[in-house]
MARBAVO-192192 format. One line per 4 residues: number of its first residue (from 1); their letters; for each residue x, y, z of N, C-alpha, C. Coordinates in pm, whole numbers. Atoms other than C-alpha are relative to their C-alpha. Example, Ala and Ser with C-alpha at 12.3 -4.5 7.8 and 13.67 -1.06 7.14 Angstrom:
MARBAVO-192192
1 = as = 89:-119:0:1230:-450:780:90:120:0 | -82:-119:-6:1367:-106:714:-77:109:73
END
This chain:
MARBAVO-192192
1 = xxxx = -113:49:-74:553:1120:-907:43:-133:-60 | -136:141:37:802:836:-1026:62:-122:94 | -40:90:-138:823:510:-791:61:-106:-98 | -95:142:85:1083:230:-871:-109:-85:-71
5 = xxxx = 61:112:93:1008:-2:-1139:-65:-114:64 | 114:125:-93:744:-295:-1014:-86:-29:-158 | 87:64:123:621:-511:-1391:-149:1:60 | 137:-17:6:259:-431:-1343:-95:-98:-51
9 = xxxx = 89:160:104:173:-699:-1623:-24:-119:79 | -25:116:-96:310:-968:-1363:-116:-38:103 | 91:29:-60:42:-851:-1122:-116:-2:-52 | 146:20:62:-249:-797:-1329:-16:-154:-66
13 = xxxx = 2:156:1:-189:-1169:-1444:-2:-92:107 | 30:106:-158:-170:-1307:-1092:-115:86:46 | 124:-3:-63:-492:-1133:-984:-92:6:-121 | 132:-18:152:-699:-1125:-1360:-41:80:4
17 = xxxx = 45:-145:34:-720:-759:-1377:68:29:-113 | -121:-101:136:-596:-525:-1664:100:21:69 | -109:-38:-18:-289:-421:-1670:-21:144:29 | 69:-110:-53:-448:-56:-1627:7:2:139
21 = xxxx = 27:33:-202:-583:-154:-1280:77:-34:40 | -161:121:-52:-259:-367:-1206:72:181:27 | -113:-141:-121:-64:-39:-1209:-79:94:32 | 32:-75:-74:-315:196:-1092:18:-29:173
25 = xxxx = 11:51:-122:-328:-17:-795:142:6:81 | -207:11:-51:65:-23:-764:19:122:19 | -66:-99:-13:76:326:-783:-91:55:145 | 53:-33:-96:-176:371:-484:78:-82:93
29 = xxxx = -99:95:-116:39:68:-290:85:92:48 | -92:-96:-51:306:314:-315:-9:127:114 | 10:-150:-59:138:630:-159:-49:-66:147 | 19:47:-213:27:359:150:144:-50:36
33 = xxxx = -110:46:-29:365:241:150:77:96:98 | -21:-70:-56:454:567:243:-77:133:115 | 69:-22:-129:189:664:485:60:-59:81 | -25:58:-56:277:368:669:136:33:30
37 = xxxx = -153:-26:-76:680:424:693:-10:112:42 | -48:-153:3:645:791:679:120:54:-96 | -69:-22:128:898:754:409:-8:27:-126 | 34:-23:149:894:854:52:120:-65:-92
41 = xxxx = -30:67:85:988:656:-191:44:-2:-167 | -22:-107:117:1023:872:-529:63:-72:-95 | -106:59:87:1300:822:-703:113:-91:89 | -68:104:-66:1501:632:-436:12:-144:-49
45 = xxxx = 14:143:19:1608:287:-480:-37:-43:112 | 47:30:-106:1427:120:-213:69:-161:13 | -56:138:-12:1565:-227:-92:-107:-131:-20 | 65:110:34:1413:-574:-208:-148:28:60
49 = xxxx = 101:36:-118:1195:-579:85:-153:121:-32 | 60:-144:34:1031:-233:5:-60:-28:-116 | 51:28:213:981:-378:-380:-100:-118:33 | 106:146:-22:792:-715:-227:-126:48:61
53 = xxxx = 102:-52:-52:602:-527:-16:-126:90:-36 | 110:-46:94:457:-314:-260:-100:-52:-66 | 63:103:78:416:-582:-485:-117:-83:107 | 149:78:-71:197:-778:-203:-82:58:40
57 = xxxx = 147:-56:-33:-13:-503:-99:-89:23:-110 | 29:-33:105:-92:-432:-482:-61:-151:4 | 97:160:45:-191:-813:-526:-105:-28:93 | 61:-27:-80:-356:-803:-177:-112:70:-81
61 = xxxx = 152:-123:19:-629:-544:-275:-7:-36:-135 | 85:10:113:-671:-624:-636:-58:-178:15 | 62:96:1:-755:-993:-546:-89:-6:106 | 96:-19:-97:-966:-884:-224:-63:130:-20
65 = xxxx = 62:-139:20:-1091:-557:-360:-188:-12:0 | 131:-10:16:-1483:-449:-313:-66:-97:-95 | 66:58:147:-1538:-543:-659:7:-147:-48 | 12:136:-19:-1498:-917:-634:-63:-30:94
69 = xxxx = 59:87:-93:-1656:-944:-320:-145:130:43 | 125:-96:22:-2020:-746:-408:-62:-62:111 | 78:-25:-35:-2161:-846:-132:32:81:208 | -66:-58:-75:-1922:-657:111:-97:175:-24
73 = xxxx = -1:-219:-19:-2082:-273:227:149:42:-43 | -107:-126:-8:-1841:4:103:24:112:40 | 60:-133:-88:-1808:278:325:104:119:-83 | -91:-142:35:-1702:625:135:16:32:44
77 = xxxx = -91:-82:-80:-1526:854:247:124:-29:94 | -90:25:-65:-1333:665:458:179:-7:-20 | -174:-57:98:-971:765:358:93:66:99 | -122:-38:-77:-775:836:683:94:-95:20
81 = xxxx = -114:79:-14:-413:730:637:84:-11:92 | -93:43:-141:-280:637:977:69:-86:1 | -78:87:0:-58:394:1059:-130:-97:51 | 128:128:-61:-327:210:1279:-133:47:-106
85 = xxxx = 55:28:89:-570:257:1016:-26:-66:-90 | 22:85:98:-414:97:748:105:-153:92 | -69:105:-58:-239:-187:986:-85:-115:-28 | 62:119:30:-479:-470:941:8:-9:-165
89 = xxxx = -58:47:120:-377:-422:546:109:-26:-39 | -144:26:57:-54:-428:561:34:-121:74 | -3:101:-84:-90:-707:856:-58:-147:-90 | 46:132:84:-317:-935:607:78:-19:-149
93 = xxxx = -82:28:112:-111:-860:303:135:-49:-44 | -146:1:-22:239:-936:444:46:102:8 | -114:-138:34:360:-589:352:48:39:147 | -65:-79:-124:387:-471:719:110:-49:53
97 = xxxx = -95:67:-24:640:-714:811:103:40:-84 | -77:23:93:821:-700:489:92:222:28 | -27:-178:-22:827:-252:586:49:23:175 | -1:-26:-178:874:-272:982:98:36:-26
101 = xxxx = -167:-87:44:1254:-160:888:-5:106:-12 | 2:-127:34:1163:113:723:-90:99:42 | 82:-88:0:906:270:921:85:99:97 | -44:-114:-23:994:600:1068:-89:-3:173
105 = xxxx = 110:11:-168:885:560:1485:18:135:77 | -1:-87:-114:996:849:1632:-5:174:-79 | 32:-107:8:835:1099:1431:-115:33:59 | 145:-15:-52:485:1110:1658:-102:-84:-52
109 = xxxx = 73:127:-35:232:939:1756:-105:7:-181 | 68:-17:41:-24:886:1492:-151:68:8 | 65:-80:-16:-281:1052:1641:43:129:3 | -85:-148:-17:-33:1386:1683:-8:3:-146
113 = xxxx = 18:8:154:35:1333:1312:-175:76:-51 | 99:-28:56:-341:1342:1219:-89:150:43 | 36:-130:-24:-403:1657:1432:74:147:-56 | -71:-78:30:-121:1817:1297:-79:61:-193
117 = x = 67:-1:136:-308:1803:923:-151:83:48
END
């Protein structure tokens, strides 16, 4: 899949990762970007706000990721994408603010959602 342009280099230099990890990480921002709205993001042009927000959850998690902070437990498996799931990341990263526009409220609850899967 194809998500608007976001310089990758930019963030892997503001958190001291590769540029590898810089956009792997951007391209996973994207797929919570759109958990969280319920929107998809593709080929759309998304508005500023949508492009910052990416960008800060991507810098978010590669400068607070596991792997800088070894002496954090990592719990596998854990990988359900709810809205209240991932809210305390998008709450500590800025992004949720920067997305509250674009989230999608009156498609069901998040728990309806996760039963529906």
């Amino acid at each position: 899949m194809s998500y608007p342009e976001i310089d990758h280099t930019e963030i892997a230099l503001e958190a001291g990762v590769s540029a590898e990890r810089a956009e792997a990480v951007l391209a996973a921002s994207w797929k919570l970007a759109e958990a969280f709205t319920g929107q998809v993001y593709d080929d759309a042009t998304p508005g500023a706000h949508v492009l910052e927000a990416v960008r800060c959850l991507a810098l978010y998690q590669l400068i607070h990721s596991p792997a800088r902070r070894e002496f954090r437990v990592i719990q596998a498996g854990d990988s359900i994408l709810t809205r209240q799931a991932l809210g305390p990341l998008f709450q500590q990263s800025g992004a949720g603010i920067l997305l509250a526009g674009d989230v999608i409220w009156g498609v069901g609850t998040d728990v309806a959602l996760q039963d529906e899967n």
